[in-house]
C-alpha positions as CSV (number, residue, x, y, z in Angstrom):
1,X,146.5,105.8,210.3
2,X,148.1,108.3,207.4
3,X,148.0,105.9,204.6
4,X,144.4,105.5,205.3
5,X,143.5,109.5,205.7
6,X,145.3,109.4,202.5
7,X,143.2,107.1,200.4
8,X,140.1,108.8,201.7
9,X,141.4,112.5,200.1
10,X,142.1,110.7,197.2
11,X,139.3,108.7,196.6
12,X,137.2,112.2,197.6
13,X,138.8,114.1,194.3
14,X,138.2,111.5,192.2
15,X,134.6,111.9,193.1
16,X,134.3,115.9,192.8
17,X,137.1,115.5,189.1
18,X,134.6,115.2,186.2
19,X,134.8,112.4,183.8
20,X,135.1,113.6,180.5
21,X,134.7,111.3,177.1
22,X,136.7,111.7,174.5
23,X,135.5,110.3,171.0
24,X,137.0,108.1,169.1
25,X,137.0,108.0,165.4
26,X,138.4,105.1,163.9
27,X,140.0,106.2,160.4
28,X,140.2,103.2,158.7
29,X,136.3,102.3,159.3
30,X,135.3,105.2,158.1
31,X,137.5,105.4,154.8
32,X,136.0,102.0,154.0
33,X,132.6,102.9,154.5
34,X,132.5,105.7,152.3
35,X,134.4,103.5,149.4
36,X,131.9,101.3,150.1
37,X,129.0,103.9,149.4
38,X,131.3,105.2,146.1
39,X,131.1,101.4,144.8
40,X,127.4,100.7,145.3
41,X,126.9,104.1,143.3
42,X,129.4,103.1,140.8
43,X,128.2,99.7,140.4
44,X,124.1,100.8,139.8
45,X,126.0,103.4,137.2
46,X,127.5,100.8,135.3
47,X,124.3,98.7,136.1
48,X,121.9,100.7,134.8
49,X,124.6,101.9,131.2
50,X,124.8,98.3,130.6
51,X,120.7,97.5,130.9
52,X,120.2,100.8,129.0
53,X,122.7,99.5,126.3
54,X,120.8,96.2,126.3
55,X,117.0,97.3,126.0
56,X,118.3,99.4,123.4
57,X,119.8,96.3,121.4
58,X,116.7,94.4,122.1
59,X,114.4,97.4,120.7
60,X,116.4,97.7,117.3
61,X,116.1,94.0,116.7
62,X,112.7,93.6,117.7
63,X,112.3,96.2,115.3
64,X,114.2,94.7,112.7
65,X,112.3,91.5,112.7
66,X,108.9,93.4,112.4
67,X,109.9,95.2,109.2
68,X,111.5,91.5,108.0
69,X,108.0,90.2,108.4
70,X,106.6,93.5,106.7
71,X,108.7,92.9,103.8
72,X,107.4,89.1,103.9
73,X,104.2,90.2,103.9
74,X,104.5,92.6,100.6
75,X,106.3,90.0,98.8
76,X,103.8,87.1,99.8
77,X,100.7,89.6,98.4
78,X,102.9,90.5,95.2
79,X,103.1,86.6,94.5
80,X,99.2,86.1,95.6
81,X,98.5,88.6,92.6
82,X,100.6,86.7,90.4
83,X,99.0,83.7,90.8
84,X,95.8,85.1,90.8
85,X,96.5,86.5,87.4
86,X,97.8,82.7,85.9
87,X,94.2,81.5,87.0
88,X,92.6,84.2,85.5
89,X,94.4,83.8,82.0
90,X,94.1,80.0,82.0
91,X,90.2,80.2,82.9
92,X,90.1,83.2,80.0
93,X,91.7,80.4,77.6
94,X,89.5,77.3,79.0
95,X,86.6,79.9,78.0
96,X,88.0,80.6,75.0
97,X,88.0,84.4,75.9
98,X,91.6,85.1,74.8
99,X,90.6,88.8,74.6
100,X,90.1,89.4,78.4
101,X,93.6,88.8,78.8
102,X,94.7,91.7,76.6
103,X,92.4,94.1,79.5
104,X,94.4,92.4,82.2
105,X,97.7,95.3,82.0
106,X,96.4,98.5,83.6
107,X,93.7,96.6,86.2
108,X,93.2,96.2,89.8
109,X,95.7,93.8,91.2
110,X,93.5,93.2,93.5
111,X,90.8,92.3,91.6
112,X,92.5,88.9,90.8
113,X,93.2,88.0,94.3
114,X,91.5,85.8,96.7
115,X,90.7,88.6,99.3
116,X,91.5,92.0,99.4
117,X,95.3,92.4,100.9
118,X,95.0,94.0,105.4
119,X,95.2,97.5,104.8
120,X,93.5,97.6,101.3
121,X,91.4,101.2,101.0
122,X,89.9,100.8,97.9
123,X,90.4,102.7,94.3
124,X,91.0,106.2,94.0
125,X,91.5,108.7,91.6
126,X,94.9,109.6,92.0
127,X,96.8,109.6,96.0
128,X,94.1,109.5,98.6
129,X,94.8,113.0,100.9
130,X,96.0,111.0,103.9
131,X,97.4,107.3,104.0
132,X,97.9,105.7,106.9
133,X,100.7,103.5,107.2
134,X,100.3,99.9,106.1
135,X,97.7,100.8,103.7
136,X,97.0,99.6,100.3
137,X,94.8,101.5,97.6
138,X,94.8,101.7,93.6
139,X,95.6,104.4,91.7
140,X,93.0,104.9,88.9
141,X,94.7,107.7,87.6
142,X,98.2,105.8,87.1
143,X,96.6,102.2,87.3
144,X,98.9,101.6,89.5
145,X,98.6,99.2,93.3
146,X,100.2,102.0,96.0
147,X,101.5,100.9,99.5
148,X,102.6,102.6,102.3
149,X,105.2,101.2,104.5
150,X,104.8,101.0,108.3
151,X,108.8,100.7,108.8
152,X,111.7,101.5,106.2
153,X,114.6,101.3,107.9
154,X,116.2,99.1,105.3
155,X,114.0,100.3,102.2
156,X,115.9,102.3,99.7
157,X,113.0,103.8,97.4
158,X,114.9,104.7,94.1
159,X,113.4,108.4,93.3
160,X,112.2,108.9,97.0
161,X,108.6,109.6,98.0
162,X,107.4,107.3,100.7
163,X,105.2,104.8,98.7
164,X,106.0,101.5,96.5
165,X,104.0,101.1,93.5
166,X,103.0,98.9,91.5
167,X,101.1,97.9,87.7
168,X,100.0,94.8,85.7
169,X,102.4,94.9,82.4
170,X,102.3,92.8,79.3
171,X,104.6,89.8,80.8
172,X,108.5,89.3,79.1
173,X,111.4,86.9,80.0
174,X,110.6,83.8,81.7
175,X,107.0,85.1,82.5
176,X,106.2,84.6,78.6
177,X,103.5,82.1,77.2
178,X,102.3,80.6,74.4
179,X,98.8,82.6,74.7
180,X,98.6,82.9,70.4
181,X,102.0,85.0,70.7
182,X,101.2,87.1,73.5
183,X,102.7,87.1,77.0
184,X,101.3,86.4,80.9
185,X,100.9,89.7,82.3
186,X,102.7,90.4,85.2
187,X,103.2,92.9,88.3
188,X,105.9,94.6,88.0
189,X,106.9,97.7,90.4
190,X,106.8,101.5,88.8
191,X,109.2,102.6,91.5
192,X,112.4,100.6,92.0
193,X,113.4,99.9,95.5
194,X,115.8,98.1,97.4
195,X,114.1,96.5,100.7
196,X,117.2,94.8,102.6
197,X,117.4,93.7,106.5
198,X,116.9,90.4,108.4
């Protein structure tokens, strides 16, 4: 039969014809894939920018509240040693020692409070050589109470220097008393400052 011998030849080159594949790369899969990739990196750019911007907003007012509280603290001592001082005067008038007042401008601060301020180093004759921040001490030299700021971001200190100071001064204004024409003493600070924020 001829159409038979024919399908044999034929299906005999097919055998000894190599089949060869041809790869096929699919454009559009591949353009997406790598936009894909471009996004993710984009995205953990913008990610990590916008964390970054975060933390550092967080840090600055986490700072900001710590040198609030700092401030709080100096004022709340400043106001301990003012009351301290009332008591004094008004147990130096109970006693009838009117003169002890008159000692009072030019002392320790300190001295008339309940308990030494955190920090407080002691008296010295003028600065000690190294002050750590946060730390009190009194000046013998100047009679003056000395303290050194941990953060001063918003303290403006007047003629510079990195200390506030203050001294025990013959009261005026509405700190005057009737103690036989005198006045209360009061703390009053040697180096004006301006201690804003919060």
């Amino acid at each position: 039969n001829r159409h038979g011998r024919s399908g044999n030849a034929l299906r005999r080159r097919m055998r000894r014809t190599p089949v060869i594949f041809v790869p096929v790369h699919i454009d559009g899969f591949g353009v997406t894939a790598r936009r894909q990739a471009g996004l993710n990196k984009l995205e953990f750019s913008l990610v990590v920018a916008v964390a970054s911007v975060a933390a550092a907003i967080f840090l600055a007012k986490v700072i900001e509240v710590q040198e609030l509280g700092e401030r709080t603290m100096v004022e709340a001592t400043l106001r301990n040693i003012q009351t301290g001082l009332r008591w004094t005067v008004s147990e130096a008038m109970m006693r009838g020692e009117e003169d002890r007042v008159a000692e009072l401008p030019g002392s320790n601060p300190v001295r008339w409070m309940e308990r030494p301020p955190k920090g407080y180093l002691g008296e010295f004759e003028g600065a000690p050589a190294s002050v750590a921040a946060g730390s009190w001490y009194f000046d013998r030299r100047e009679r003056e109470l000395a303290y050194r700021p941990r953060l001063s971001r918003h303290l403006v200190i007047e003629d510079g220097g990195g200390e506030l100071r203050w001294r025990i001064a013959p009261g005026q204004g509405t700190e005057r008393t009737a103690l036989r024409g005198g006045a209360l003493p009061v703390v009053t600070s040697t180096k004006p400052y301006r201690w804003g924020g919060g």
